[in-house]
C-alpha positions as CSV (number, residue, x, y, z in Angstrom):
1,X,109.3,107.5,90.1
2,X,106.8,107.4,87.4
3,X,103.6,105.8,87.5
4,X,103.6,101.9,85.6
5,X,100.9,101.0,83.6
6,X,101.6,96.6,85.1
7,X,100.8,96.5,88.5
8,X,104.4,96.2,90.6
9,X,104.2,93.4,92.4
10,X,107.1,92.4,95.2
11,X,108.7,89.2,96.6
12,X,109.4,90.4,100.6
13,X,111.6,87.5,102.3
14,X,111.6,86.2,104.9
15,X,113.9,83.3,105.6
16,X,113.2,82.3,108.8
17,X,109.6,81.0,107.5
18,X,111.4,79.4,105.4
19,X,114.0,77.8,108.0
20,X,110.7,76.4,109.8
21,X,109.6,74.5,106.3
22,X,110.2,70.6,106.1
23,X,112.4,70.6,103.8
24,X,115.0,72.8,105.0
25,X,114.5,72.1,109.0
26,X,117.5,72.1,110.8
27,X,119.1,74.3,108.3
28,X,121.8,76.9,109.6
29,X,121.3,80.9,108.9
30,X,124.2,80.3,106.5
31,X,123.0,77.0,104.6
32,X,119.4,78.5,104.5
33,X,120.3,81.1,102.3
34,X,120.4,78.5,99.6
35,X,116.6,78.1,99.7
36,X,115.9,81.7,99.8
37,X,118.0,82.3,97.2
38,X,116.0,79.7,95.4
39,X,113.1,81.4,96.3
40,X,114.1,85.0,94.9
41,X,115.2,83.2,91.8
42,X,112.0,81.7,91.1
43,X,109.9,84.9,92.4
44,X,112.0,87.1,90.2
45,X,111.3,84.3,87.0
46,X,108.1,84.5,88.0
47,X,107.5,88.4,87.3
48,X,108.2,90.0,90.9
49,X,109.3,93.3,89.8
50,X,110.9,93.9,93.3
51,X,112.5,91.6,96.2
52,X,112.8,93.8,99.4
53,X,115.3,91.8,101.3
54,X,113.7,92.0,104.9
55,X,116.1,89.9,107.1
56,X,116.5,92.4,110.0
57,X,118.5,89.9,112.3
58,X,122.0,89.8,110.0
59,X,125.0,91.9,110.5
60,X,125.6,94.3,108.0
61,X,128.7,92.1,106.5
62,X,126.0,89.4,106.4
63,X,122.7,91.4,105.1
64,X,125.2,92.9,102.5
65,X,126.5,89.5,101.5
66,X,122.9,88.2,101.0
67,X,121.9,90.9,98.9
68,X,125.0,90.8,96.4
69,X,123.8,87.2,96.1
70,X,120.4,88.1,95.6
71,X,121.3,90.4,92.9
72,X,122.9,87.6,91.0
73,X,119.7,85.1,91.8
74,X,118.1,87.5,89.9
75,X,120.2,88.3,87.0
76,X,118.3,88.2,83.5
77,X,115.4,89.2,85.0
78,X,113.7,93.0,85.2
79,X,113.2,91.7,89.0
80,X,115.2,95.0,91.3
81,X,116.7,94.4,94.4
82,X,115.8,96.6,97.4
83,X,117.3,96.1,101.3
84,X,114.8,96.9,104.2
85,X,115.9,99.5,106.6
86,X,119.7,99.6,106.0
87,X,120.6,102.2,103.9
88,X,124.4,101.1,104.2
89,X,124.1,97.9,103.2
90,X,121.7,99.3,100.3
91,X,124.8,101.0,99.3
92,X,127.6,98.2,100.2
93,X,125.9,96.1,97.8
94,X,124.9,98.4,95.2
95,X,121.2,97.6,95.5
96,X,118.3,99.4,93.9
97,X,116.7,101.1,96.6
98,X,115.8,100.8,100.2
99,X,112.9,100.4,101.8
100,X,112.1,102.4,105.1
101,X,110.0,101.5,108.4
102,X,108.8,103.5,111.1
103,X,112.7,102.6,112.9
104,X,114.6,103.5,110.5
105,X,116.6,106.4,109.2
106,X,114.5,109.5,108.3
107,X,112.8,109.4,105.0
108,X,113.8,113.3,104.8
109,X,117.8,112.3,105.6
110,X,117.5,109.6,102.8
111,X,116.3,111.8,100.5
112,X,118.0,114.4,100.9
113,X,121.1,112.2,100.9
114,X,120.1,111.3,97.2
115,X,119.9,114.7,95.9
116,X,123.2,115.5,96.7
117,X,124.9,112.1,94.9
118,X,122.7,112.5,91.9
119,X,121.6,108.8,92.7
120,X,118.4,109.4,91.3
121,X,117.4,106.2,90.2
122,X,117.9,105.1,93.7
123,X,114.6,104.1,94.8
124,X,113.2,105.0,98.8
125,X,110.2,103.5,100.1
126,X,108.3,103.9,102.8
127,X,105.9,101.4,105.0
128,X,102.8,103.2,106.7
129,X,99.4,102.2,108.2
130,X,97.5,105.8,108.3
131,X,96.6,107.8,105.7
132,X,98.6,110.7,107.5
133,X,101.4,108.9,107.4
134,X,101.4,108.0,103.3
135,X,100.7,111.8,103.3
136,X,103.8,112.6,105.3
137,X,105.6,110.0,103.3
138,X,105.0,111.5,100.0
139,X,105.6,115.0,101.1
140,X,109.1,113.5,102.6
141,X,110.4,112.5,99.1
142,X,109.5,108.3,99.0
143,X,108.7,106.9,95.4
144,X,105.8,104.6,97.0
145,X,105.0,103.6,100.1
146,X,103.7,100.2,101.5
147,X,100.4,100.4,103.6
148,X,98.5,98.0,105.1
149,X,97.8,95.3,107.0
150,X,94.9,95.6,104.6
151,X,93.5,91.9,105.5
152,X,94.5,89.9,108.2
153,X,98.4,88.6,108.4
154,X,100.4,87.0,111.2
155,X,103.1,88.8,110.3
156,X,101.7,92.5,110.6
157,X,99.7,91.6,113.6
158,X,101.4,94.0,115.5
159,X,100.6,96.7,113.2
160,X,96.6,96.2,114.5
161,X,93.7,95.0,113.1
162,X,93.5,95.3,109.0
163,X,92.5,98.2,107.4
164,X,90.6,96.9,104.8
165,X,90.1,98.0,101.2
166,X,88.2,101.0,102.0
167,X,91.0,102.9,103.7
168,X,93.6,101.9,101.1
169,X,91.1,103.0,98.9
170,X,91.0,106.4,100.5
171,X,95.2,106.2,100.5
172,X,95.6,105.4,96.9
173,X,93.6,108.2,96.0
174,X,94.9,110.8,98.7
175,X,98.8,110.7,97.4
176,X,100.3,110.5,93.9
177,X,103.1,108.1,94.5
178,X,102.3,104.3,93.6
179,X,100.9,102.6,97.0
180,X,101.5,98.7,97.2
181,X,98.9,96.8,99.3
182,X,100.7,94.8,101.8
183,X,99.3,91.9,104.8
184,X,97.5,88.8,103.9
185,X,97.5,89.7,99.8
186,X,97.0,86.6,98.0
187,X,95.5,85.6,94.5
188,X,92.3,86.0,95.4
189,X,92.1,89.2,96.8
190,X,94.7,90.8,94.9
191,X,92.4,92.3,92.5
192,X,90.3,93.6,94.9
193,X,93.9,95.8,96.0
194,X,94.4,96.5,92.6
195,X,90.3,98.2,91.5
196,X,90.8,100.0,95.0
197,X,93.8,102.1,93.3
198,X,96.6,100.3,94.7
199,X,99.9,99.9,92.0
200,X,100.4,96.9,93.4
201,X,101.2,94.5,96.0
202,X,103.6,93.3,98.7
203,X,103.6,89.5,99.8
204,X,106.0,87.4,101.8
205,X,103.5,84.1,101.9
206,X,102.4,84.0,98.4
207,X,105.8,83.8,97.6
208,X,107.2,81.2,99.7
209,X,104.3,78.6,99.6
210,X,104.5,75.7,97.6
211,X,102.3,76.4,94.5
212,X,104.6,78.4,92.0
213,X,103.3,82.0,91.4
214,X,103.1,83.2,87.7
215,X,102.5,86.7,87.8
216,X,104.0,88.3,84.2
C-alpha cells in the first residue's frame, strides 16, 4: 500500500462503551448497533479514513451483519471498512481489509491467501507493541501496522505500560509500511504521533466522546 501524503486516521469501535453511555443504557447488543452505527456515520463524515470494526464478542453471522451495515453507514464517504481478526467475516461482507492481533490467523497465511486471489487491494494490518514485532510484521506482508499503547489507555492496559513517542519514533523509522499510533491518542497529542513519523492514528475514545471530531 503506498505511502499517503494526509495522515490516515481510524475510527476503532467499540460498542460496548458505548452501551455503558446515558443515553443508550439498557440498550440490547441488537438495538445498540443503532448508536454505533451513528457513530461510524458521523466518524466517517468527519474524515476517518478507516473504521476497523473491533467487536470481538459477536458470532460471525452477527460481526458480518454489522459490518454490511457499517458499509452502508458509510456510503458517500472515502471512509473504508476493515473487520478485526476475522478474516471470514472480512470476506462474508465484502470489507476492505482486516486487521490482525497477536490471536489471530497468521499474517504470512493472510497474505499469502491474497496473492493467490489477486485481492490486492485487500488491505492486512497488523497490531504490535515491539519494534521486533513491526519488523516481523512488515517482512510478513501487512500494509501498516498499529503499535502502541504509546500514552496511557484503559483499553490497552494489558498491553503494559506506554511506549511513549520515542519508541514509536524508533518504529516509524525502522519499517517502510505506514505505522498508526494507537492508545490514549487524542487532539492534543496527535501531532506529537504525527512529527515522530507515525501516518497516522488509531482511536476508539476520540471518537465516541461527545465533542464531534473534524478531522478532513
Amino acid at each position: 500500500m503506498p505511502l499517503t501524503p494526509k495522515p490516515v486516521f481510524c475510527y476503532v469501535t467499540d460498542r460496548r462503551s458505548l452501551e455503558r453511555a446515558p443515553s443508550s443504557a439498557g440498550s440490547s447488543v441488537t438495538g445498540s448497533f443503532g448508536e454505533l452505527l451513528k457513530t461510524i456515520r458521523n466518524a466517517a463524515a468527519s474524515g476517518a479514513a478507516w473504521i476497523q470494526i473491533r467487536e470481538k464478542d459477536l458470532e460471525a453471522r452477527e460481526f458480518a451483519e454489522l459490518t454490511r451495515l457499517a458499509m452502508e453507514a458509510a456510503k458517500g464517504t472515502a471512509a473504508r471498512i476493515i473487520v478485526n481478526g476475522r478474516l471470514d467475516v472480512a470476506l462474508a461482507a465484502n470489507a476492505a481489509g482486516v486487521h490482525l492481533g497477536e490471536n489471530s490467523l497468521p499474517l504470512e497465511a493472510v497474505a499469502g491467501w491474497r496473492r493467490s486471489s489477486g485481492r490486492m487491494d485487500f488491505l492486512i494490518g497488523a497490531s504490535c507493541h515491539s519494534l521486533d514485532a513491526a519488523r516481523a510484521a512488515e517482512r510478513s506482508g501487512a500494509d501498516y501496522i498499529f503499535f502502541g499503547p504509546v500514552f496511557v489507555t484503559p483499553s490497552k492496559a494489558a498491553f503494559g505500560p506506554p511506549q511513549g513517542i520515542e519508541r514509536l519514533r524508533e518504529v516509524c523509522a525502522a519499517v517502510k509500511i505506514p505505522v498508526l499510533a494507537i492508545g490514549g491518542i487524542d487532539l492534543g497529542n496527535a501531532r506529537v504521533c504525527l512529527d515522530a513519523g507515525a501516518a497516522g492514528f488509531a482511536a476508539i475514545r476520540l471518537f465516541q466522546g461527545e465533542g464531534k471530531v473534524r478531522l478532513a
